[in-house]
C-alpha positions in Angstrom: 58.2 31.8 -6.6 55.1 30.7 -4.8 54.7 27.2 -4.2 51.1 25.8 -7.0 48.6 25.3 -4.7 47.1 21.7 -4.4 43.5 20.4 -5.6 41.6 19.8 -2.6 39.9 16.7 -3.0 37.0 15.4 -0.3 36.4 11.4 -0.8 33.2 10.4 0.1 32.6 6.8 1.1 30.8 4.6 3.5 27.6 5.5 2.9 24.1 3.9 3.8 23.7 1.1 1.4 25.1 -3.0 2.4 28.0 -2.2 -0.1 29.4 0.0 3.0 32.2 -2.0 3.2 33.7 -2.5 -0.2 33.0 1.4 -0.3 35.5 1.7 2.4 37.8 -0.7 0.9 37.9 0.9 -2.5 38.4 4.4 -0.9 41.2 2.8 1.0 42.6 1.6 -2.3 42.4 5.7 -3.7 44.0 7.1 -0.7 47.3 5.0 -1.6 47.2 5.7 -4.6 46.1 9.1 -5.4 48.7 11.6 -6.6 50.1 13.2 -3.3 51.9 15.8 -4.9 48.7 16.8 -7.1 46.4 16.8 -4.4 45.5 17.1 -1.0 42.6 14.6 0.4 39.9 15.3 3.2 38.2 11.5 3.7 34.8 11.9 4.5 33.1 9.0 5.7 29.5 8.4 5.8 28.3 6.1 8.5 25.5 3.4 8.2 23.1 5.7 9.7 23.8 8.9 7.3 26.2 11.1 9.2 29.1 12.3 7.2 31.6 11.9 9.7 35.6 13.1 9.1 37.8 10.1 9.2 41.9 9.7 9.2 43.9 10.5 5.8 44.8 6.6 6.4 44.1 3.5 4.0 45.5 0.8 6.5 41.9 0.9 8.8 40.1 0.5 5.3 42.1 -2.4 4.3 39.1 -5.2 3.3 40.1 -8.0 5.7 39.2 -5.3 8.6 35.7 -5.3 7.9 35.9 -1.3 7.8 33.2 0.7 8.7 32.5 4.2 9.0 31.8 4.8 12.7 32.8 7.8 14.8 34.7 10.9 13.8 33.8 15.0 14.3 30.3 15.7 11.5 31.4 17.3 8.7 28.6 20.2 7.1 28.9 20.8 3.6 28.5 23.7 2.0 24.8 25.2 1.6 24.5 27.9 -1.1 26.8 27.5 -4.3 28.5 30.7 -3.4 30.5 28.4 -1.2 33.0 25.5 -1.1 34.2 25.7 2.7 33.8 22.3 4.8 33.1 22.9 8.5 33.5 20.3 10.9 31.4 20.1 14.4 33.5 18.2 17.6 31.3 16.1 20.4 31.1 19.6 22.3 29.8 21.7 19.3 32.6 23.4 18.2 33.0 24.8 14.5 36.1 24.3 12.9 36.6 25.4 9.3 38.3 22.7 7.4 38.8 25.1 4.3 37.3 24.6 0.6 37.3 22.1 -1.5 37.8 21.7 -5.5 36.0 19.0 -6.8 34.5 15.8 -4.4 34.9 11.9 -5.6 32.5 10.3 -4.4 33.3 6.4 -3.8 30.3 5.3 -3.3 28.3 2.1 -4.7 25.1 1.2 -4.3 22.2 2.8 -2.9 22.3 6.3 -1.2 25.7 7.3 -3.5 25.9 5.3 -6.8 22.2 6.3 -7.7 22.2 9.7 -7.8 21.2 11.0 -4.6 24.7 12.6 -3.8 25.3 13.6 -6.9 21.8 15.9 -6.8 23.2 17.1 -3.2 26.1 18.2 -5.1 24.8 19.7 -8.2 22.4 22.1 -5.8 25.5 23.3 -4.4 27.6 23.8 -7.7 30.6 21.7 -6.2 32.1 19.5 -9.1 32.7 15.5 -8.9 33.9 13.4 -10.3 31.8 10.3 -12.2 28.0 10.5 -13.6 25.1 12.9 -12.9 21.9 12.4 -11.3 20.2 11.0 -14.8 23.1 8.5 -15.8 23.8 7.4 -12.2 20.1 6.6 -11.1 19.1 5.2 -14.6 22.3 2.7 -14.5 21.8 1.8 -10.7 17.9 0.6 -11.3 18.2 -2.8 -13.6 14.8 -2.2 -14.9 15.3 1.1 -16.4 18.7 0.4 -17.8 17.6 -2.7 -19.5 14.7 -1.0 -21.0 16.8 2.2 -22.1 19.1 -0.3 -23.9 16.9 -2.0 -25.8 15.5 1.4 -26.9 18.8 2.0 -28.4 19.3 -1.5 -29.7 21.7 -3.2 -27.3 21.0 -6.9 -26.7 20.4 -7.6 -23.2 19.2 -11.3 -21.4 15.1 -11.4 -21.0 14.1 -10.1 -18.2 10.9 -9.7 -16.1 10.4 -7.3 -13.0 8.8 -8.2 -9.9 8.3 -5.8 -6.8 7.5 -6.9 -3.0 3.8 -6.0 -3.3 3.3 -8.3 -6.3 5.1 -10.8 -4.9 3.1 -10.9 -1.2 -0.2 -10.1 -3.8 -0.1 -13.1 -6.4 3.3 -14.9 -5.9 1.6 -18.1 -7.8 1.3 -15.7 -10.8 5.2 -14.6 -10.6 6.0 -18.4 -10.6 3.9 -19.0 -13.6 5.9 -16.1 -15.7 8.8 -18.3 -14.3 8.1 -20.6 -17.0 8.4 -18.2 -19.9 12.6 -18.8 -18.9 15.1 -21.5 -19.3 17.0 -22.4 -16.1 19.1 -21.2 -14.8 17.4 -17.6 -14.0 19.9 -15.1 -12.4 17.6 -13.3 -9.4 18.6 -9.8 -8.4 17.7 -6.8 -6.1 16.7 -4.3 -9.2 18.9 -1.4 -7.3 21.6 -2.9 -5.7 25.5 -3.9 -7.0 28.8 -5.8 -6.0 26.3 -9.1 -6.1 24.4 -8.2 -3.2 21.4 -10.1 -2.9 22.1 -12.4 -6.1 21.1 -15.6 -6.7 21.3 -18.3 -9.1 18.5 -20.3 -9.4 18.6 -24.0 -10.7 15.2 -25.1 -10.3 11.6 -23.3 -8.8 12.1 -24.9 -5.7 15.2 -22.7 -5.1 13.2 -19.3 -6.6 11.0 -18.3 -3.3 14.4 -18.3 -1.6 16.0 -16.1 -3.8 13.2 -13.7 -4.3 12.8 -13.0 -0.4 17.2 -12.4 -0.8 16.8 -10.0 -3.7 13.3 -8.5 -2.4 15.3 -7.6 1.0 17.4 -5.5 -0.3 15.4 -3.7 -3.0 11.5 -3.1 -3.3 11.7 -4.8 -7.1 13.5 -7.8 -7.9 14.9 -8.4 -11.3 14.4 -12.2 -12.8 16.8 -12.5 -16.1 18.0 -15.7 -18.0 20.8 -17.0 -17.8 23.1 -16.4 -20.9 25.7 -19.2 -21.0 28.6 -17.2 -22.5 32.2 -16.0 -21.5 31.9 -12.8 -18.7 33.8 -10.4 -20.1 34.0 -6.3 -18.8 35.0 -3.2 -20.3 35.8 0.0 -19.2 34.7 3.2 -20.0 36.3 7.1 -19.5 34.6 10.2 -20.5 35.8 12.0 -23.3 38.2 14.8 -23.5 37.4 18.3 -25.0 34.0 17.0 -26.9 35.8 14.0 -28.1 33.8 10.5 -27.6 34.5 8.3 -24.4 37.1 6.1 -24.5 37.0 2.0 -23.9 39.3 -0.4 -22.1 40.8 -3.7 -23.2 38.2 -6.2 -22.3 39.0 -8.1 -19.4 37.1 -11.8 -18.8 36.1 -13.5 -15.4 37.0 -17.3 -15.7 34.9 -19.1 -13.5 34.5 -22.8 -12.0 31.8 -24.8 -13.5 28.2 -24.3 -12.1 29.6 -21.3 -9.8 29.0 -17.1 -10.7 30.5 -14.1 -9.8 29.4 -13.4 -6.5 30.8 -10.9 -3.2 33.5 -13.5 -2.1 34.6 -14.3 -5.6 34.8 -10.5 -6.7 36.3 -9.1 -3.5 37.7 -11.8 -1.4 39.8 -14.0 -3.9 38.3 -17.3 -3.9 39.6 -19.5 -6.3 36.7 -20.2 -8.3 37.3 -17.2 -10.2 40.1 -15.4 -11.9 40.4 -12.3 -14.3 42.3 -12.5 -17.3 42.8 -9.2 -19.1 43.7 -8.8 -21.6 40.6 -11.1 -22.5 41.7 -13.5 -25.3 39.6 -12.7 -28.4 39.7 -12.0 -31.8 40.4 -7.9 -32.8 36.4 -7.9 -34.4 34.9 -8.8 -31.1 37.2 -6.8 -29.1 36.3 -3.8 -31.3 32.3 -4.4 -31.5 32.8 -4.9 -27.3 34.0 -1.2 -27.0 32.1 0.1 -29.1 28.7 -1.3 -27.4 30.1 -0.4 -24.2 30.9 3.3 -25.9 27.3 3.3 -27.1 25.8 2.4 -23.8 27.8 4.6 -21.9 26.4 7.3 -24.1 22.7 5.7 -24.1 22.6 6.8 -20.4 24.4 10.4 -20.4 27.4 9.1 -18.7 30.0 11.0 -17.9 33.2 10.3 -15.4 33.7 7.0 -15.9 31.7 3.0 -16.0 32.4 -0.6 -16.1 30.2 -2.3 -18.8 29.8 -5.8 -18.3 28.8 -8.3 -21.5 28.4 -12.3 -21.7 30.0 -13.3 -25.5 29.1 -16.4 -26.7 28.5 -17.8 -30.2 25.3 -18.8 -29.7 23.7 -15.5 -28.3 26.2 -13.1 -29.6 27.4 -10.0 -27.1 24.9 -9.2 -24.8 25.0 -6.2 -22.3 24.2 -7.5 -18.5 25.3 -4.4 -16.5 26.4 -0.5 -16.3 28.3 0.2 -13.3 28.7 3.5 -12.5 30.9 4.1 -10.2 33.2 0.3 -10.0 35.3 -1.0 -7.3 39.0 0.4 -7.1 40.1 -2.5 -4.8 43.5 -4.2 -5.9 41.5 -7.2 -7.7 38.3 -5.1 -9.4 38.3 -5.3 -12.9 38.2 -1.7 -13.1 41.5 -1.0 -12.9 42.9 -3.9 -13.9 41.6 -3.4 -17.4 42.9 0.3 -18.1 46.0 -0.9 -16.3 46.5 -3.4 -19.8 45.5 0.0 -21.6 48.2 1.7 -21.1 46.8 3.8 -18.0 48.4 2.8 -14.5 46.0 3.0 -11.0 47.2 6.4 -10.0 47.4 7.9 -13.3 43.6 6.7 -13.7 42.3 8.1 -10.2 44.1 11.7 -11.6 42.4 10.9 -14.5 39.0 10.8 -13.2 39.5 14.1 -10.9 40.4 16.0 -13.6 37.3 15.0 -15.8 35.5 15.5 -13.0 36.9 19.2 -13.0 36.4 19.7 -16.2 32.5 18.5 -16.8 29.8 21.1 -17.2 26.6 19.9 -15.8 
């Protein structure tokens, strides 16, 4: 008998956006993880400046205290026409290699440039399945503004909000700072396309909100200025749904943070002691159950698909309320992510073949 022939797999990560790094890190993360005897990987990085580039089937360079970055490496074409799934790769001197076809591409990719549907449209005009959201679900999810307003539409609480974009701000910043005023401090500033904390701030008082807006307003065109809800962080995660059945929600898990500190890069990704996950998160079965199914219905709200981490601030005074969609999460040993299907019942590699074969399975 002959051998069953392995799902090729091409993981995408890198990418152009500042969340290059904990892109690498996560794919690091899949590549010791994924299901060797399911599938065969071709890691395909994608540097700062756009080229996809092929890199080594190796997680130890991607390790997050190596500060990994996609650099050199032969270019990698994809395919063209959708009558195609055959990588080629192109060496310093110009010479074609064929790398062979691929089933189905995960790209690990967050932020801008990956997370907001760009690659996924590159992907869909060549008719190679992914795994995770389409172009509608991943840019609607990855631009604050938008996702905020499609919630509401739908009737998910979310934290007041105002939106503020670079030309408005250089136009009439004294007008910004008076709509300030319609919010209770502490305001929460963030780039409206941008994830993993990147450009965040907290702001205690106006005379830290200039300083925040030029952070945010660096990364992203629009800045998004949102109350602060005082409340326990808790997230939830989300997997598509099998054979026309709904998605499927996670255990909540809760960040536990310091007093007067928030969830930023280094508390997420680097292990600082201010914060801590506990999962599962210790509430009652009602809340648990209204938590999944908001996180259910705003996975739906957006035409998700693959996979999402919802994240929600529960408190008794403002109830649950939605802050976040994340479309495509970190996979590093500490993200949430995991972590919470892991107190499902769903281990890490059994979740990253969980996600490929959704991904193989969705009609877009």
């Amino acid at each position: 008998m002959s051998e069953t022939r392995k799902t090729r797999v091409a993981l995408l990560f890198g990418g152009r956006s500042s969340e290059h790094l904990i892109s690498c890190a996560t794919a690091g993360s899949v590549l010791a993880h994924i299901d060797r005897d399911r599938y065969d990987v071709v890691p395909i990085g994608i540097a700062r400046d756009g080229r996809f580039v092929l890199q080594a089937d190796d997680p130890a360079p991607l390790a997050l205290d190596r500060s990994p970055e996609v650099t050199g490496g032969d270019a990698v074409l994809l395919p063209t026409t959708s009558d195609s799934r055959t990588l080629t790769a192109v060496d310093a001197a110009g010479a074609l290699r064929e790398l062979g076809e691929v089933d189905v591409v995960f790209p690990i990719l967050h932020g801008r440039f990956g997370e907001d549907g760009t690659v996924q449209g590159m992907l869909d005009l060549v008719d190679i399945p992914y795994v995770g959201n389409g172009v509608l679900a991943s840019a609607v999810a990855m631009d604050k503004h938008f996702a905020k307003a499609v919630l509401e539409h739908v009737g998910i609480k979310v934290a007041p909000w105002m939106t503020v974009s670079r030309g408005e701000w250089a136009r009439d910043a004294d007008a910004v700072r008076a709509r300030l005023g319609d919010f209770p401090f502490p305001v929460f500033v963030k780039p409206a396309r941008a994830g993993s904390s990147v450009g965040v701030s907290r702001v205690d008082s106006v005379l830290d909100f200039d300083r925040a807006m030029a952070l945010a307003l660096a990364e992203d065109s629009r800045a998004l200025v949102e109350a602060g809800v005082s409340g326990r962080e808790v997230e939830v995660g989300v997997l598509g749904g099998r054979d026309g059945d709904r998605p499927r929600a996670s255990l909540p898990g809760e960040i536990v943070l310091d007093e007067g500190t928030f969830y930023d890069f280094d508390a997420k990704y680097r292990g600082l002691p201010t914060a801590r996950t506990e999962c599962p998160a210790d509430l009652d079965e009602a809340t648990i159950a209204a938590l999944q199914e908001t996180a259910i219905r705003a996975f739906e709200a957006i035409e998700g698909s693959g996979l999402a981490r919802i994240d929600f601030f529960v408190s008794p005074e403002h109830g649950i309320v939605l802050n976040e969609i994340n479309t495509m999460p970190g996979f590093t040993a500490i993200s949430m992510f995991p972590v919470v299907w892991q107190a499902s019942g769903i281990e890490y590699g059994d979740l990253i073949t969980e996600l490929i074969e959704l991904g193989l399975a969705e009609e877009r």
